[in-house]
C-alpha positions in Angstrom: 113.9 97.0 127.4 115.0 100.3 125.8 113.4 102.7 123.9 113.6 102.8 120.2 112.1 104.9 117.3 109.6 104.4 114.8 110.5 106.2 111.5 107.6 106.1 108.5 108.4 107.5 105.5 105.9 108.1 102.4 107.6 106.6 99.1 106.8 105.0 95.7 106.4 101.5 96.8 108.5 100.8 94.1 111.3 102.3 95.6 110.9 100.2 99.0 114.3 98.0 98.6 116.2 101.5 97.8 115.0 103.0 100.9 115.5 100.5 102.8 118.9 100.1 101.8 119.4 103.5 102.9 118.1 103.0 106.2 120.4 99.5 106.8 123.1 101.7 105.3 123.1 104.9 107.0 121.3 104.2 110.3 121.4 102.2 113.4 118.2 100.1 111.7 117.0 97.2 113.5 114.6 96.5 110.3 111.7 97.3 108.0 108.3 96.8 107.3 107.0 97.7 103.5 104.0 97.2 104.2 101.1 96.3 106.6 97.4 95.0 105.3 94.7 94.0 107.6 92.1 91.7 106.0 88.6 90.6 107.0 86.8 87.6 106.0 89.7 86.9 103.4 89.1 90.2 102.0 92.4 93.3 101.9 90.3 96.1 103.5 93.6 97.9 104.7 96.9 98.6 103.2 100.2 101.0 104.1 101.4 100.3 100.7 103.4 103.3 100.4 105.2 104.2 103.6 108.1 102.3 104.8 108.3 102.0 108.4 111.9 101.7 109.2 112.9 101.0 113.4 116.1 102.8 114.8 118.1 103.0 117.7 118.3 107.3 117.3 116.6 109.7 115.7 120.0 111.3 114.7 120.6 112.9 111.4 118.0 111.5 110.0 116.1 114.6 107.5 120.3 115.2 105.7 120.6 111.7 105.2 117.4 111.1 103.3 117.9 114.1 101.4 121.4 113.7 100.6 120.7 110.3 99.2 117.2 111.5 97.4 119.6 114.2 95.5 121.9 111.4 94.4 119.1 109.5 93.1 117.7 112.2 91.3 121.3 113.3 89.6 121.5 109.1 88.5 118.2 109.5 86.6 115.8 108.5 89.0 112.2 110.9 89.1 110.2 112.3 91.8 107.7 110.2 90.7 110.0 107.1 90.7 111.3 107.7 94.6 107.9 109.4 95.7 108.3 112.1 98.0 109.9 111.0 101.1 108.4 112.8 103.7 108.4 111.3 106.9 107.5 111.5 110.7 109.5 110.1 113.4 108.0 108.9 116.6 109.4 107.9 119.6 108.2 104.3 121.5 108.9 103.4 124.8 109.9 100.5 127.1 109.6 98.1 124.2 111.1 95.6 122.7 112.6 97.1 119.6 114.8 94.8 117.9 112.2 91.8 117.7 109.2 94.1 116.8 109.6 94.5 113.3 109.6 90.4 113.0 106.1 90.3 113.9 105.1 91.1 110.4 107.5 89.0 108.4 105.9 85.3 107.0 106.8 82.6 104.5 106.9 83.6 101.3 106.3 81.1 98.5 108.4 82.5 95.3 107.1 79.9 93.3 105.8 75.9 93.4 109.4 74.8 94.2 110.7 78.1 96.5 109.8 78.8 99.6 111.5 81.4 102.0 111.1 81.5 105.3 112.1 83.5 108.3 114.1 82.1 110.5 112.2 82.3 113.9 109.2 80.3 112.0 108.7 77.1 112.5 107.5 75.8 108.8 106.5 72.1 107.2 107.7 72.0 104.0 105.9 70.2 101.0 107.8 66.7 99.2 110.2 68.5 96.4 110.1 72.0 97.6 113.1 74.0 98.2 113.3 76.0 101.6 115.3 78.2 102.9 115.7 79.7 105.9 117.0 83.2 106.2 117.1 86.2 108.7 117.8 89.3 107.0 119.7 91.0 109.7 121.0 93.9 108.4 121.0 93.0 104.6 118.8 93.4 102.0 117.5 90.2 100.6 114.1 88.6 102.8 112.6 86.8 99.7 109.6 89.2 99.7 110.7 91.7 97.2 109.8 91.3 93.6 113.4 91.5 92.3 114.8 88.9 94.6 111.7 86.5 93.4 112.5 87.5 89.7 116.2 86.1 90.1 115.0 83.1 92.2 112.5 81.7 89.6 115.8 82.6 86.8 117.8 80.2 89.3 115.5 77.3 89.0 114.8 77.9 85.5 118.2 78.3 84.3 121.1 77.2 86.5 122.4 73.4 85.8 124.1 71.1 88.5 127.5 71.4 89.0 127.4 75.1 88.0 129.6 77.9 90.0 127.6 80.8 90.5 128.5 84.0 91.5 126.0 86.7 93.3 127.6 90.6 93.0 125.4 92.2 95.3 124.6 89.5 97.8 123.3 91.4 100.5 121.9 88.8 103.2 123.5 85.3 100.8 119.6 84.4 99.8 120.4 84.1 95.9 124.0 82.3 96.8 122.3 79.9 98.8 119.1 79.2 96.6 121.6 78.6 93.5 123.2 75.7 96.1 120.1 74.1 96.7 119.4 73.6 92.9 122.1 72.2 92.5 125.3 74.8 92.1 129.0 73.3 93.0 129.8 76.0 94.7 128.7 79.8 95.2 130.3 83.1 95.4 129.1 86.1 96.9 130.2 89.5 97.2 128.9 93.2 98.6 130.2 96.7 98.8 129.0 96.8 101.9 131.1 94.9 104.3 128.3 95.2 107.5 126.5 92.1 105.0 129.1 89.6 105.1 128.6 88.1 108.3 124.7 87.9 107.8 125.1 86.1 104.3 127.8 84.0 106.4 125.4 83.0 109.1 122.3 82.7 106.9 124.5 80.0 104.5 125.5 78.1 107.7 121.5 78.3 109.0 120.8 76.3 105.6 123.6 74.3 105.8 125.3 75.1 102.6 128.0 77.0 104.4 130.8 74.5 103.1 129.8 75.6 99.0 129.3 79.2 100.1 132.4 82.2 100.0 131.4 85.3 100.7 133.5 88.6 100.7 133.8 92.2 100.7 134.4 93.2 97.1 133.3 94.2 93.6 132.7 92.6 90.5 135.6 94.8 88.6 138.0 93.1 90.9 137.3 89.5 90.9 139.4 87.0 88.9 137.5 84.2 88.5 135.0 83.3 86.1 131.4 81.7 86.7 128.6 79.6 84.8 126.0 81.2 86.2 125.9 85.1 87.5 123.4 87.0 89.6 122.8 90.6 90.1 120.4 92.2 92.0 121.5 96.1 91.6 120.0 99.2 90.7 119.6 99.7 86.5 122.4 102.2 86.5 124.7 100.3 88.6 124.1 97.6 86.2 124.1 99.2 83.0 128.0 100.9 84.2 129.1 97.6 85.2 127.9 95.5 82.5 131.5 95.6 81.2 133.1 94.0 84.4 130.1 91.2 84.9 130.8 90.0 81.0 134.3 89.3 82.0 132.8 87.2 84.8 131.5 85.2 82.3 132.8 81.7 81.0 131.8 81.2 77.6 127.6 80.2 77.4 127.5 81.4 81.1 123.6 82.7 82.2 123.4 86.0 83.6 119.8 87.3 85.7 119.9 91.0 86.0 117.5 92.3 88.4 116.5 95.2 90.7 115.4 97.1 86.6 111.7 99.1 86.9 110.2 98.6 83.5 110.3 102.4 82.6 114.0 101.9 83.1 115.0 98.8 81.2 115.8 100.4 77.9 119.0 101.7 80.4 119.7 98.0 80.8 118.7 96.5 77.3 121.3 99.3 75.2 124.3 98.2 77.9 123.4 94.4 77.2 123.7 95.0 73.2 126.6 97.5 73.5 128.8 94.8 75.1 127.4 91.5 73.0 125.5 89.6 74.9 122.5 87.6 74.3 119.3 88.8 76.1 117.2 84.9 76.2 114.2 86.3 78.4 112.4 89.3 79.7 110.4 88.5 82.8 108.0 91.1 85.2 106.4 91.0 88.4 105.0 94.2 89.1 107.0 97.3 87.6 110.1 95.2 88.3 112.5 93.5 85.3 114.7 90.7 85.0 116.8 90.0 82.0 118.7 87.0 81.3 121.1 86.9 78.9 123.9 84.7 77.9 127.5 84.8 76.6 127.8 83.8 73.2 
């Protein structure tokens, strides 16, 4: 077994799906772990809340690239206090086995009543009515744990009506594309600007059996000619707000729209690009400092 490296980095836990973006992104990153809690009798006495612990195959480059990427952050309006001050320590760990560690500390998450996600090395008995699905990460963002992805989940089963076509602009490892199937979606498209995610989205639609309903493709939303019922994006608040213009044209008329990956203190951002290009914001929802908005084409 080879060696591998441990890399833990102190951030706003708020930030955790940015950073670990960056890691996927920029380094060979087998995976991450937000967070780690230790409990005893049924009570948290333990938490790393805070520090992302992030496992690579080389310890290469890796203070210019977090820097580099903190400095554009900062110049798109992001604070120090919003990113928290990513100091880190990398450790070297020997004669393990790397690329399954990480696993250990991933379990079913239940989004809701109706949703639950679970990893794909779990064996899991689901509940009469409730909506599974399976899903390894690989090297895309999207596990189901995160608040953002859980806000646009619960939007899906709210919101989305059989026999819709959905689009996901962002779709990282497919989990939104494929939960919009299982309630019901004709079909679902997915795209990412980062072409490394494809194949995961592909293989995590074909682990859930929805892979005949499912397109997913290297692309962005200013580029796509269709147009869609129902519309997902899980994106950073200035992405959104810059795109908003491309995603209405995505947009049949009374199509649903769930913006996500919005902290509260930066929704305002969101709100004014949603009124500048007349849409219809219908609700506001929150889980932690995180914001969804759903609007609607009128």
């Amino acid at each position: 077994m080879d060696n591998y490296y441990e890399l833990k980095i102190k951030i706003n836990p708020e930030a955790s799906e940015i950073v670990s973006n960056i890691c996927f992104e920029n380094f060979e990153c087998e995976g991450v772990i937000l967070a780690e809690e230790t409990y005893k009798d049924l009570e948290l006495v333990s938490t790393t809340e805070g520090i992302l612990k992030a496992f690579l195959k080389s310890d290469k480059n890796i203070k210019s690239v977090l820097q580099k990427n903190r400095n554009l952050l900062l110049k798109r309006g992001f604070s120090n206090k919003d990113l928290g001050c990513w100091d880190f320590e990398i450790i070297k760990i020997e004669n393990q086995d790397w690329s399954k560690k990480w696993k250990e500390n991933w379990d079913v998450t239940h989004v809701s009543d109706k949703i639950s996600v679970v990893p794909s090395w779990i064996k899991y008995e689901s509940k009469p009515e409730e909506t599974v699905i399976s899903l390894d990460p690989g090297s895309a963002f999207g596990t189901g744990t995160h608040p953002t992805t859980q806000l646009c989940m619960r939007a899906i089963e709210k919101y989305l009506k059989i026999n819709d076509e959905m689009a996901d602009i962002g779709t990282g490892s497919g989990i939104l594309a494929i939960c919009a199937i299982k309630f019901g979606a004709i079909s679902a498209y997915g795209c990412d600007n980062d072409e490394t995610v494809i194949h995961t989205a592909q293989n995590n639609s074909e682990n859930n059996a929805v892979s005949n309903k499912c397109h997913f493709e290297y692309n962005t939303a200013g580029r796509i000619k269709n147009k869609f019922d129902f519309i997902t994006a899980n994106i950073l608040h200035n992405v959104l707000a810059d795109i908003m213009v491309d995603l209405k044209v995505l947009m049949k008329d009374n199509a649903t729209l769930v913006l996500s990956g919005i902290l509260n203190e930066k929704k305002d951002i969101v709100l004014d690009s949603i009124a500048k290009h007349g849409l219809e914001l219908i609700e506001q929802t929150q889980q932690e400092n995180w914001v969804a908005l759903t609007v609607r084409k009128k």
